[in-house]
C-alpha positions as CSV (number, residue, x, y, z in Angstrom):
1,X,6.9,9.0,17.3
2,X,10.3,10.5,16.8
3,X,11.9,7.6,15.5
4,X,8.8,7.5,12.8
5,X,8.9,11.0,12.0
6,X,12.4,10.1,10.9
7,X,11.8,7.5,9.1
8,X,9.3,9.9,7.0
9,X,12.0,12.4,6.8
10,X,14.3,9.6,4.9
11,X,11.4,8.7,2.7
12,X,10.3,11.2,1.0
13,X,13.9,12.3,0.2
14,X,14.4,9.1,-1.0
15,X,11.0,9.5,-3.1
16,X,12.2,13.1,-4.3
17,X,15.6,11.5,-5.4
18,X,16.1,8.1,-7.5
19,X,12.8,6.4,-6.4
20,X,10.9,3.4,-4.7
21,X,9.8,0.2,-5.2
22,X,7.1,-0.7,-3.0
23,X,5.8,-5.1,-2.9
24,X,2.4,-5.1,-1.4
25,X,1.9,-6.4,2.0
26,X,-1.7,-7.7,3.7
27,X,-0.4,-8.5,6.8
28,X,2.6,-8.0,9.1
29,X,4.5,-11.1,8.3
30,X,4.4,-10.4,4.2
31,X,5.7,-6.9,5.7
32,X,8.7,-8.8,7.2
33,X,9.5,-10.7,4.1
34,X,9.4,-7.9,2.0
35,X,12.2,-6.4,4.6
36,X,14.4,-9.5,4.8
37,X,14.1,-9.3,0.4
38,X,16.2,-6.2,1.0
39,X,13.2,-3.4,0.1
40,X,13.1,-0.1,1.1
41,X,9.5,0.1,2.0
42,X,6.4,-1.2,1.8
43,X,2.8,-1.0,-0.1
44,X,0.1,-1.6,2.2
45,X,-2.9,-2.0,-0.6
46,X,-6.6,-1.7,-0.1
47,X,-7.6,-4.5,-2.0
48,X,-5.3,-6.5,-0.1
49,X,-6.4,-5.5,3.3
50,X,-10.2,-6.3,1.8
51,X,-9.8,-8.9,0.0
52,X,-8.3,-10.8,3.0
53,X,-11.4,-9.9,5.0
54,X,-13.2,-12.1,2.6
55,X,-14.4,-8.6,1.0
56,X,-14.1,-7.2,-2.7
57,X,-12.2,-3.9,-3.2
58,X,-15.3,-1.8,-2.6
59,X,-14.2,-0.3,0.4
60,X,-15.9,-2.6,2.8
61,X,-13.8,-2.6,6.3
62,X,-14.5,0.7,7.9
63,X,-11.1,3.2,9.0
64,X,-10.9,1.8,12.4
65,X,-10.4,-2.1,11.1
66,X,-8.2,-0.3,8.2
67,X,-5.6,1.7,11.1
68,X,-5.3,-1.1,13.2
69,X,-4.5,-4.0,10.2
70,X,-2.4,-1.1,8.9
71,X,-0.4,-0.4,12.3
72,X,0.3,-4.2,12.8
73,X,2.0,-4.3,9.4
74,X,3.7,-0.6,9.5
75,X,5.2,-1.9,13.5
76,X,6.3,-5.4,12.1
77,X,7.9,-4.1,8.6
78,X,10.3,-1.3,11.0
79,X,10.6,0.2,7.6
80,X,8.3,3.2,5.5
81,X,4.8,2.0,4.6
82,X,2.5,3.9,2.1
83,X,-1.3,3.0,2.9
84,X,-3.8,3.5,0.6
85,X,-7.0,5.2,2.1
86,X,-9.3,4.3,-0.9
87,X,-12.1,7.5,-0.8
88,X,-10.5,8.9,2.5
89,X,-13.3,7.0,4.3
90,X,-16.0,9.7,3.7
91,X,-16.0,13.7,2.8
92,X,-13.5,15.9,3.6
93,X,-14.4,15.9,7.5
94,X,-14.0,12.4,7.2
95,X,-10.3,12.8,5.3
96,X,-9.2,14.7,8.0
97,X,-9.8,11.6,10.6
98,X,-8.7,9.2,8.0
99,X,-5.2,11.2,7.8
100,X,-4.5,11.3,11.7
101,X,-5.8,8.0,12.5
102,X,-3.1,6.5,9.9
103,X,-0.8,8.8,10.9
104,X,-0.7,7.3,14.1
105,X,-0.9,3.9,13.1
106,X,2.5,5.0,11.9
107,X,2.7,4.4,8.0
108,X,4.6,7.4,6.4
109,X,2.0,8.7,3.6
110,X,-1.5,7.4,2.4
111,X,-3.3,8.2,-0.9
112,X,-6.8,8.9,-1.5
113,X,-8.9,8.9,-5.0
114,X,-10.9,10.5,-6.6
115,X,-13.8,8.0,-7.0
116,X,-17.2,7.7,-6.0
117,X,-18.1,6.1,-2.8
118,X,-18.5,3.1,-2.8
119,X,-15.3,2.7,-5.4
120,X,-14.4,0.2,-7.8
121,X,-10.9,-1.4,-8.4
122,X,-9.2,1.2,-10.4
123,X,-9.0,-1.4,-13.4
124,X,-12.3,-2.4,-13.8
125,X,-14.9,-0.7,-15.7
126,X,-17.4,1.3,-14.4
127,X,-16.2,3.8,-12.5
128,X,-17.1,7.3,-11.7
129,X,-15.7,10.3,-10.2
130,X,-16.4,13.0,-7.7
131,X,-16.4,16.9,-8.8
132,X,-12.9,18.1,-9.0
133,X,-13.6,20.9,-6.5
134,X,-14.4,18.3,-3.9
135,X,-11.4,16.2,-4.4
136,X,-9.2,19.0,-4.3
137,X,-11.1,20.2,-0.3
138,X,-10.4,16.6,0.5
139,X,-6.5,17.2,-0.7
140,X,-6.8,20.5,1.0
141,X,-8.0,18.7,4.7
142,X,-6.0,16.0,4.1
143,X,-2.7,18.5,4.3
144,X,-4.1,20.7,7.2
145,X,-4.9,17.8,9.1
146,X,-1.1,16.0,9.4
147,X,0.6,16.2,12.3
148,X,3.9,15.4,10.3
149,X,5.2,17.4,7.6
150,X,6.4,14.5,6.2
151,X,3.6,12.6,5.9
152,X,3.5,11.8,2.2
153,X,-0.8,12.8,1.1
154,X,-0.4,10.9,-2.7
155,X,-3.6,11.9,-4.6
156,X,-4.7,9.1,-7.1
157,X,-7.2,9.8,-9.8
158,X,-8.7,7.5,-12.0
159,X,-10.2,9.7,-14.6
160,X,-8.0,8.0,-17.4
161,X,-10.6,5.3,-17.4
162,X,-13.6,7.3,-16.2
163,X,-13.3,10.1,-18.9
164,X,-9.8,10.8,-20.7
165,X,-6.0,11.2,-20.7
166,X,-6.3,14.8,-20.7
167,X,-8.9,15.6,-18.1
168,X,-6.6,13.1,-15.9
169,X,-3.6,15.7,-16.6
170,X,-5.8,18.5,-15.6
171,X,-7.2,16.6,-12.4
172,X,-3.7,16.2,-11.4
173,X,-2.5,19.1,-12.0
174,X,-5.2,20.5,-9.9
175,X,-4.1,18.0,-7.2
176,X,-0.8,19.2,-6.7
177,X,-2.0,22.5,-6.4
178,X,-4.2,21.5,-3.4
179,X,-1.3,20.4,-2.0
180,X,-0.4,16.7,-3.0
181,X,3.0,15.8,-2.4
182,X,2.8,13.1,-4.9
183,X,0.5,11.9,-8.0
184,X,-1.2,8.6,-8.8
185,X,-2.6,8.0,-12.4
186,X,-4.2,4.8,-11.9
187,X,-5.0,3.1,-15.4
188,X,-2.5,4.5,-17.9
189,X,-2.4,2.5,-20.7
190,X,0.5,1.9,-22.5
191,X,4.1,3.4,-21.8
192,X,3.7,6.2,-24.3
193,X,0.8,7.3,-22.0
194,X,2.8,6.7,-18.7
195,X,5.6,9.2,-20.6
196,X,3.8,11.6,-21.6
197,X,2.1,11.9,-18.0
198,X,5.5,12.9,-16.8
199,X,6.6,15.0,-18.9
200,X,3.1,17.2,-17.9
201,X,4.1,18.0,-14.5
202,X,6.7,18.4,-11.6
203,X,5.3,16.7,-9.1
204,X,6.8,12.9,-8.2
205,X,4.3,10.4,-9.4
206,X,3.4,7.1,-8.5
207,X,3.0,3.8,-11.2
208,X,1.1,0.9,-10.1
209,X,2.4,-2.3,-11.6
210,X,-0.9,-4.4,-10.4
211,X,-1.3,-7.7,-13.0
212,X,-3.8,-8.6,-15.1
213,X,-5.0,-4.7,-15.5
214,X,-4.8,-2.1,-17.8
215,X,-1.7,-1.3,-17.9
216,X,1.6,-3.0,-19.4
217,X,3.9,-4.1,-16.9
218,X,6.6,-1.8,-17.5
219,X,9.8,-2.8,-14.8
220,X,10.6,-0.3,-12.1
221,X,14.3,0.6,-13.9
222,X,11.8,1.6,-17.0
223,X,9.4,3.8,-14.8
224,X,12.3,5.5,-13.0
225,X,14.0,6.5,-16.1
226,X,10.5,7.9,-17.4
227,X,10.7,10.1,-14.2
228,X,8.4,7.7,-11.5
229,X,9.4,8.1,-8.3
230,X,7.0,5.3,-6.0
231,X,6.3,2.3,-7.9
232,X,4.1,-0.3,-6.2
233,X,2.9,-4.3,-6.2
234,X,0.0,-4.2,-4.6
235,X,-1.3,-7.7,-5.0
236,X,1.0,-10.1,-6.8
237,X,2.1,-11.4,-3.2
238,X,-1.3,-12.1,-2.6
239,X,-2.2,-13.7,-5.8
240,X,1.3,-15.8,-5.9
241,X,-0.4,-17.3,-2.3
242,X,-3.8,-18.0,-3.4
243,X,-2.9,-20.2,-5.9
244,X,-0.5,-22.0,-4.1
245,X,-3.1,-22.8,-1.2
246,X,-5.4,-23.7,-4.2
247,X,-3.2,-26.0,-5.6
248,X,-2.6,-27.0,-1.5
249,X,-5.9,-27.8,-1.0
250,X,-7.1,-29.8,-4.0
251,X,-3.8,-32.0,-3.8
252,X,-4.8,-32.7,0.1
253,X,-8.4,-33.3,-0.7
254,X,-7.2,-35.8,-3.8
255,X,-4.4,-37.4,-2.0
256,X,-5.3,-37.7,1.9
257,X,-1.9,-36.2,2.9
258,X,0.4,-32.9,2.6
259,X,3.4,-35.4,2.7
260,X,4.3,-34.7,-1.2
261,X,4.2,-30.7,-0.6
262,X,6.6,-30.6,2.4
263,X,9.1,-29.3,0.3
264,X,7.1,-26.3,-1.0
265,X,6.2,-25.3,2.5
266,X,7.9,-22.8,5.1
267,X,9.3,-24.6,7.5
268,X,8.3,-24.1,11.2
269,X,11.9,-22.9,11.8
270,X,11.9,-20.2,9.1
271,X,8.1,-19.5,10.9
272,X,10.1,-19.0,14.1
273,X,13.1,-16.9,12.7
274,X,10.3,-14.6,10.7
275,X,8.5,-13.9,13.6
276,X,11.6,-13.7,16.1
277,X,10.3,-16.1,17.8
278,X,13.2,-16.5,20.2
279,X,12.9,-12.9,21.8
280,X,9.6,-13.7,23.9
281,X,11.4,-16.9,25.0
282,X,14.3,-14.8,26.1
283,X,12.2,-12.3,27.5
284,X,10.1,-14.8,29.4
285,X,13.4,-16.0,30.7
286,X,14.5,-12.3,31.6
287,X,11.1,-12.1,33.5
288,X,10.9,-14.9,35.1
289,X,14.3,-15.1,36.3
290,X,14.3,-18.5,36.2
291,X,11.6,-19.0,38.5
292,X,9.4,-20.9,36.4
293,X,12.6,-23.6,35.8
294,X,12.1,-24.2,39.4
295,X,9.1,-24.6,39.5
């Protein structure tokens, strides 16, 4: 855990310095791309972890499913992964366990919203919001309960959409008050809207660049100038897959064979070298001591 505590360490000075971009990840081997693509860390999104459960972004999969797909992808990345917790799983008692259970699954931060439970996507209509005053205990637990200094608690509020600009502003400045080490305004509009969020407060902030949301898609050099400091992709990994197995799938079922799409495919040696596959075999080896060649 000393090695992860670190890594938190280097993290959030990186997120208090020049800033972050974070791809999305829904399991470990997207996490290992993202690192061989030369990132700095990872996004480990909630509709992503859902979504491939066969589950909408409603906060389906309970925290124990959520830790353990998160652990698999924060251990395979070997780089800093920011999970988001959706609702913190429950009330502020339940934060608490949300925040040590993904502490220990070793991402470095989480970030929890201010949404009803059950939650909708944060760019779909509909949404509604807790009392401020029980966000901000939730904030409050979720900072007690680290074990890590360092562990990054993001709070995200979607009040933009579910009321106004301006009660967003004062939700988060409330939020960093509790405690928040860094602010999410999910569903800002336009970039005058993303500006003008920064310039209302000192604490780093987080953009999400999701597609086909509310809000323009704005490059990571344009949300670093404006004073971002975590930018994520939550899905468009995701997305770019799904409609290549669609297009997969309906060419196989037209044509009888995936002869045509070979070179579209990962190879099984780039399979191999992703998931390093070599090691076992050498540690087999290692283990064996060449006793299963003689036998």
């Amino acid at each position: 855990m000393e090695q992860i505590s670190l890594m938190r360490k280097r993290f959030k000075a990186l997120v208090r310095g020049g800033g972050v971009a974070l791809p999305g990840a829904f399991n470990a081997l997207t996490a290992r791309l993202i690192r061989r693509a030369g990132f700095k860390g990872v996004y480990i999104s909630g509709a992503g972890l859902n979504n491939s459960a066969g589950f909408p972004d409603i906060g389906m999969l309970t925290l124990t499913e959520f830790a353990t797909m998160a652990g698999y992808i924060a251990r395979a990345a070997d780089l800093p992964c920011v999970c988001d917790a959706d609702t913190g799983f429950g009330e502020a008692v339940n934060v608490s366990r949300c925040v040590k259970e993904l502490e220990q699954a070793g991402v470095a931060g989480i970030h929890i919203e201010d949404q009803v439970f059950p939650k909708r996507c944060g760019h779909l209509a509909g949404k509604q919001l807790i009392p401020l005053e029980q966000m901000v205990r939730k904030i409050k637990t979720a900072v007690l309960s680290r074990g890590d200094k360092n562990f990054l608690i993001i709070a995200r509020t979607d009040a933009r959409s579910a009321e106004d600009f301006r009660k967003a502003v004062e939700r988060a400045r409330a939020y960093a008050q509790a405690g928040a080490d860094v602010i999410f305004p999910e569903a800002l509009k336009n970039k005058a809207e993303f500006a003008d969020f920064a310039r209302k407060g000192k604490t780093p902030l987080l953009a999400n660049m999701t597609e086909f949301g509310v809000s323009p898609l704005l490059s990571s050099k344009e949300l670093f100038e404006l004073g971002y400091k975590i930018v994520i992709y939550p899905m468009g990994a995701f997305r770019t897959m799904m409609k290549a197995c669609e297009g997969f799938y309906a060419s196989l079922r037209q044509a009888g064979t995936q002869a045509a799409l070979l070179d579209k495919m990962q190879t099984r040696e780039e399979l191999y070298a992703l998931l390093d596959y070599d090691s076992y075999a050498r540690l087999d080896e290692k283990a064996y001591g060449g006793f299963r060649r003689a036998k």
